[in-house]
TORMIDO-392887 format. One line per 5 residues: number of its first residue (from 1); their letters; for each residue x, y, z of C-alpha. Coordinates in steps of 0.5 Angstrom, whole numbers, m for minus. Layout:
N
NUM	A	X,Y,Z; ...
This chain:
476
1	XXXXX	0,0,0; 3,7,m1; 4,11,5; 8,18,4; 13,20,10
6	XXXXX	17,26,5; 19,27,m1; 26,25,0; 24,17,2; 19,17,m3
11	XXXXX	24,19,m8; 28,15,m6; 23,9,m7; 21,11,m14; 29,9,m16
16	XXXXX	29,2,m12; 23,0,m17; 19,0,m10; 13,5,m12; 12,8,m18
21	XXXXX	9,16,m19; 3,12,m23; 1,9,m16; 2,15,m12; m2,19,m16
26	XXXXX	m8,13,m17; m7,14,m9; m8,22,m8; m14,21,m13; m17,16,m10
31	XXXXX	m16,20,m3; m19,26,m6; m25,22,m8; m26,19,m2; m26,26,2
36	XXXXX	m31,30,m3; m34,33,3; m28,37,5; m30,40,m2; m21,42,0
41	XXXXX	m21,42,m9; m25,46,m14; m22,41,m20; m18,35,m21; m13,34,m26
46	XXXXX	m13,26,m26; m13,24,m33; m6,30,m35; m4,27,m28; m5,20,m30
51	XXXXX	m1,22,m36; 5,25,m34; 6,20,m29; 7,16,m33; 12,19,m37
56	XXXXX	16,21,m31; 16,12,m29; 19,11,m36; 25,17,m34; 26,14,m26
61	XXXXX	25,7,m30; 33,9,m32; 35,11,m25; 35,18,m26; 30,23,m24
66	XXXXX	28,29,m28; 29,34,m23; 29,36,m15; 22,35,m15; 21,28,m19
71	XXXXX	14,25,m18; 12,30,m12; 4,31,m13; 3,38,m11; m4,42,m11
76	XXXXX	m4,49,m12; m9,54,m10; m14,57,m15; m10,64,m15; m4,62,m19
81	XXXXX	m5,61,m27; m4,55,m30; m3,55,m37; m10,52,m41; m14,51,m34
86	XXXXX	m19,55,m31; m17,59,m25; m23,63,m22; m20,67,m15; m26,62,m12
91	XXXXX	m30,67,m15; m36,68,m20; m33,74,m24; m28,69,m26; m32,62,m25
96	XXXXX	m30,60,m33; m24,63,m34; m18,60,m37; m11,62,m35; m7,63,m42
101	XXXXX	m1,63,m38; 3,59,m32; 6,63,m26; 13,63,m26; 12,58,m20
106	XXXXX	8,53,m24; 13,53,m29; 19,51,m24; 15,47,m20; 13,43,m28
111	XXXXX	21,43,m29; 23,40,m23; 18,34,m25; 13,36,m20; 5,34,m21
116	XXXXX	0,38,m21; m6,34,m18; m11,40,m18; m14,47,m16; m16,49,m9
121	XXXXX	m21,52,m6; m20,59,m2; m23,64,0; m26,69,m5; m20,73,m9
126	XXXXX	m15,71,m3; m20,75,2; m22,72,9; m20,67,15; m23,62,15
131	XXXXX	m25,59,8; m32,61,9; m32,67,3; m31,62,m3; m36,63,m9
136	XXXXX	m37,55,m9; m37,53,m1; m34,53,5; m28,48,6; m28,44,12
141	XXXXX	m22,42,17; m22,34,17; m20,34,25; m27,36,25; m31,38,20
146	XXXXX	m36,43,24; m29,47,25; m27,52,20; m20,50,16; m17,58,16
151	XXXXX	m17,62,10; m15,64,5; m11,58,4; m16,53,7; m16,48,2
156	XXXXX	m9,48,0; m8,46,8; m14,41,9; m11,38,2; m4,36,6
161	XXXXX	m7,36,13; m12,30,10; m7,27,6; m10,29,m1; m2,31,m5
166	XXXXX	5,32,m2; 5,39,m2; 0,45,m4; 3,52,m6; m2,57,m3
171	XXXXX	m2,65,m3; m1,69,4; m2,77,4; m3,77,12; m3,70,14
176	XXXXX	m7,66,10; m2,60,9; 0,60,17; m7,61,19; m10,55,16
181	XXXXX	m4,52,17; m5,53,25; m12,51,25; m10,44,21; m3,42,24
186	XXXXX	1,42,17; 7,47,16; 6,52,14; 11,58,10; 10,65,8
191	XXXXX	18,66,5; 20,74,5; 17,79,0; 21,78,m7; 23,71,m5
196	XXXXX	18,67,m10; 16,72,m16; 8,74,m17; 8,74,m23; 2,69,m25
201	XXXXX	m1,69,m18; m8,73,m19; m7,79,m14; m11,82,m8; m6,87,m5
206	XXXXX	1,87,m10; 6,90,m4; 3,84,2; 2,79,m3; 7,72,m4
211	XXXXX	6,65,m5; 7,61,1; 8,53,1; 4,47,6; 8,41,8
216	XXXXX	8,36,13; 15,37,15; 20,43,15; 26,39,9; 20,38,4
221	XXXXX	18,46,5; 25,48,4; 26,44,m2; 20,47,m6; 22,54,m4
226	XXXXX	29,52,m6; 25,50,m14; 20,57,m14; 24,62,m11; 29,66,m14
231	XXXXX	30,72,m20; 24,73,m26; 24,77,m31; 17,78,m31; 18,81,m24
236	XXXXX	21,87,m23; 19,86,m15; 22,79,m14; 30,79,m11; 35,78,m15
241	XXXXX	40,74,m10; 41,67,m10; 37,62,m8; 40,58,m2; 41,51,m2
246	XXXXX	35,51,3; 35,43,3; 43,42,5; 43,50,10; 38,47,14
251	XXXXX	42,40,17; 47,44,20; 47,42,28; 48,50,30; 41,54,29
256	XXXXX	39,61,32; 40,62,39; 38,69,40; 30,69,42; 25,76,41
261	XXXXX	18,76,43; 13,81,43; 11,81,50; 4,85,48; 3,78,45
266	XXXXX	2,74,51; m3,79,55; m7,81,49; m15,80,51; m15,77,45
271	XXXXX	m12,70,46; m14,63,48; m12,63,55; m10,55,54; m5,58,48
276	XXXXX	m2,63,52; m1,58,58; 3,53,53; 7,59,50; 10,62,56
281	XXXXX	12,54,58; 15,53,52; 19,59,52; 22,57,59; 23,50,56
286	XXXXX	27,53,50; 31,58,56; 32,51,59; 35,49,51; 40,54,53
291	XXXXX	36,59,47; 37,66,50; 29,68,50; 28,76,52; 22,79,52
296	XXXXX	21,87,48; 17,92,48; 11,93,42; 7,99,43; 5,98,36
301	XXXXX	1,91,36; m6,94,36; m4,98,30; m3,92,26; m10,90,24
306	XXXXX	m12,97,23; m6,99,18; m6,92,15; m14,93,13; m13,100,10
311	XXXXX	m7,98,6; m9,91,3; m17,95,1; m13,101,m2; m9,96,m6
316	XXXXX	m15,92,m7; m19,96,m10; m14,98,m15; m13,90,m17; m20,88,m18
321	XXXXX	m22,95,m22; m20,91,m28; m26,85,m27; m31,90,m31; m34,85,m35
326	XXXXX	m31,88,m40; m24,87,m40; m24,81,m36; m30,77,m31; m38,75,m32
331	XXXXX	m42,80,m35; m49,81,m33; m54,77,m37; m58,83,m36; m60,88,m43
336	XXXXX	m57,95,m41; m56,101,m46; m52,104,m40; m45,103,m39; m44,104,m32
341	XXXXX	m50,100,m30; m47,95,m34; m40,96,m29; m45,96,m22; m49,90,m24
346	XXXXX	m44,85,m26; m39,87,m21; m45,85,m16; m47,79,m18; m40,77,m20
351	XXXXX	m37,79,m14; m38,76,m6; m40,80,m1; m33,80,3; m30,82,m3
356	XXXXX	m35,88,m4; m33,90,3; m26,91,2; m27,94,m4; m31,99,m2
361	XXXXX	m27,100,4; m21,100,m1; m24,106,m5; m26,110,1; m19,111,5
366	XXXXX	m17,113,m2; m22,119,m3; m19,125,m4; m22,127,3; m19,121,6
371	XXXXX	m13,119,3; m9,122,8; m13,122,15; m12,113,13; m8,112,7
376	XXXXX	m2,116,8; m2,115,16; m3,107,15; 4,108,10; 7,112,16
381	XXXXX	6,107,21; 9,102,17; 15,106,17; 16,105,24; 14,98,24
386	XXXXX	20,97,18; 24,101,23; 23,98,29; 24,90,25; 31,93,23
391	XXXXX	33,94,30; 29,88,33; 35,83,28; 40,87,29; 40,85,37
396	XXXXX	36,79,36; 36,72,31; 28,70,31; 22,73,33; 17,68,36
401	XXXXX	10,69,37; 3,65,38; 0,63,30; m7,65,32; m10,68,38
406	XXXXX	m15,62,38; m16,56,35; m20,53,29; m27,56,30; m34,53,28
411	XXXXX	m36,55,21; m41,61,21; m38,63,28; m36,70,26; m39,70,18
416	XXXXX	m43,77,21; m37,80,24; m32,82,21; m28,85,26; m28,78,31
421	XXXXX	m25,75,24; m21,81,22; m18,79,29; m16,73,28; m10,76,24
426	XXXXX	m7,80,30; m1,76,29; 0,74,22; 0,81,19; 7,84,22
431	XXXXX	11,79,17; 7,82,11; 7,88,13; 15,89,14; 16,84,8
436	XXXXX	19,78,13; 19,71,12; 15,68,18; 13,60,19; 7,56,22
441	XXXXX	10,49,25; 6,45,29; 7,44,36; 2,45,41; m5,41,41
446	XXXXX	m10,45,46; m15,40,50; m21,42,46; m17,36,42; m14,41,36
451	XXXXX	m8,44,34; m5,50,34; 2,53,32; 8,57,34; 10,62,29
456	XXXXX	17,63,28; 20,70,24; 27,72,22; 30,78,18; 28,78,10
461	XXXXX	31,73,7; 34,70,13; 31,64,11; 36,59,12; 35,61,20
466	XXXXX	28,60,20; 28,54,18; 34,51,22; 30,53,28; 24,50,26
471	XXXXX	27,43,24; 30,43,31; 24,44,34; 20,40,30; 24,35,32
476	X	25,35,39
């Protein structure tokens, strides 16, 4: 029977003739079949994934593998382009679209010989925290399917949390690949800003947005970010540096041992006490590693969300502006000799109500009457935050935190307000807004019997650091 523990074993069974791609993926496929109701998937691509199984068995069959990322069966969430397959943003303003190109991380990913097993569900255009804004259903936690999965990644967490492929690419603007990671008990990565290109990813807020990675363990993350990141052409904000060799930096026996932690984070009224219990805990057992662990004054940290919601809406509602039903997107069915009638109605019906909100809000902060009192003042706050990182990791190697404030929540809990789910980003919005790489690794379980995660964050492109620490913890 087929069982996946990494992609190095797995690999390594391909080449002793032991298992085949053609069987992993029957076995996804079977699996995702068998998990319908998780509705974690939108599409499958089974007879193409059949396909080039096969012809990926006919190259290992002469003992050599295409690439880093040979046989590995991947979903990806239904943001990034995939050249000749439908990519709707989990929206009806998109619901029959076909993308015309790949994302240059699609195109990486297919280099190194991965599978892409099919598209995931989301939230609609990346926007919410819990899988409940998708135009085609809410994903369920396969824990507990009365339990949100988190958003906006839902179904690329769940697809890895219930075993339906290897590895998921999701998207993470302020914590939507750490979240749902945190509420399913998988890793977890959003990479610095500029680490993986954008370029094919459909955008909700283009200076937060990057593509994040699901796995079950750190090596496998750290492969997949080894084959995605690095410079494009089709990105002018995508790092030119050179990617690390993040598979072979993280065996080292000496990771970080420098700690920071918000001390504001553990005394929020927001947090689940039971988290702040095991967190405080945990940090006297790594000071008991002989990890220096100290704690630093945040002032900031109810600015965060506030700052985070201006900004991301402001550029939303720039970026969605070109889903008109003109130029792209579902036009009214409705006859209309007006022009702008023709704009107002397909927007509306094309477009969720929780996408509606943030464009409205978006619109609002950069009226002219308002542009400075919230846009310019939200840029300004990011400024100090920028500042203050600077300083934080030139005294400090990572910085720690509680993943989510709670953990899974039932579904519809907070669907009618939008400030108990705004919240829930209390700390996952600091790495998008400084622009760091940040991870999700699951250590903790709470005794209402559901996981919850640490979340670890290190100086942009410093990702050797974050994953060398979380390979260590993960494995303790």
């Amino acid at each position: 029977m087929f069982r996946f523990t990494n992609i190095n074993e797995y690999q390594a069974a391909l080449l002793a003739g032991e298992q085949t791609c053609v069987q992993a993926v029957q076995y996804y496929l079977d699996q995702i079949e068998k998990h319908q109701a998780l509705n974690a998937y939108l599409e499958v691509y089974a007879e193409e994934a059949i396909l080039r199984a096969k012809e990926l068995d006919n190259k290992a069959g002469q003992k050599q593998l295409v690439g880093k990322l040979h046989g590995v069966v991947i979903g990806i969430k239904d943001v990034l382009c995939y050249k000749n397959h439908k990519v709707s943003a989990a929206s009806k303003i998109l619901e029959n679209y076909t993308a015309v190109y790949s994302a240059t991380a699609i195109e990486k990913l297919l280099a190194e010989g991965a599978i892409i097993i099919g598209r995931q569900n989301c939230d609609e255009f990346a926007m919410g925290s819990s899988n409940e804004n998708s135009a085609f259903g809410p994903v369920k936690n396969a824990m507990n399917t009365s339990l949100v999965p988190g958003g906006s990644s839902g179904g690329s967490a769940v697809a890895v949390q219930a075993g339906l492929c290897m590895v998921s690419l999701g998207s993470d603007t302020g914590g939507s690949v750490r979240q749902p990671a945190d509420f399913c008990g998988v890793v977890g990565l959003k990479p610095s800003y500029g680490m993986i290109s954008r370029y094919g990813l459909i955008a909700y807020a283009s200076s937060f947005d990057q593509i994040g990675i699901f796995s079950t363990n750190i090596d496998d993350a750290a492969l997949v970010l080894e084959v995605i990141g690095g410079a494009d052409n089709f990105d002018s904000t995508v790092s030119d540096k050179p990617v690390p060799n993040f598979s072979k930096t993280i065996e080292t026996n000496n990771p970080p041992k420098k700690i920071a932690y918000f001390k504001e984070t553990l005394t929020h009224p927001g947090l689940d006490i039971e988290i702040k219990t095991q967190m405080e805990a945990y940090i006297k057992e790594l000071e008991g590693k002989g990890y220096i662990v100290e704690a630093v004054d945040f002032s900031l940290l109810s600015y965060l969300v506030p700052t985070y919601y201006v900004l991301t809406t402001a550029e939303a509602s720039s970026n969605l502006s070109r889903f008109d039903g003109i130029r792209f997107g579902h036009r009214t069915s409705q006859p209309l000799d007006d022009l702008t009638e023709l704009y107002k109605l397909s927007r509306t019906e094309g477009f969720g109500e929780e996408v509606q909100r943030r464009i409205l809000l978006g619109s609002f902060v950069l009226s002219a009457g308002y542009f400075d009192a919230y846009f310019t003042k939200a840029q300004q706050v990011r400024q100090k935050l920028v500042d203050l990182t600077n300083r934080l990791f030139s005294e400090y190697d990572l910085l720690i935190s509680p993943t989510v404030p709670s953990t899974a929540f039932e579904i519809g809990k907070h669907q009618h307000s939008a400030t108990e789910m705004f919240l829930a980003d209390i700390y996952t919005v600091y790495a998008n807004l400084v622009g760091i790489p940040a991870i999700s690794i699951p250590l903790f379980k709470h005794s209402n019997g559901m996981p919850f995660g640490l979340q670890v964050m290190s100086q942009s492109f410093n990702e050797t650091a974050l994953l060398q620490f979380s390979k260590k913890m993960m494995s303790a």
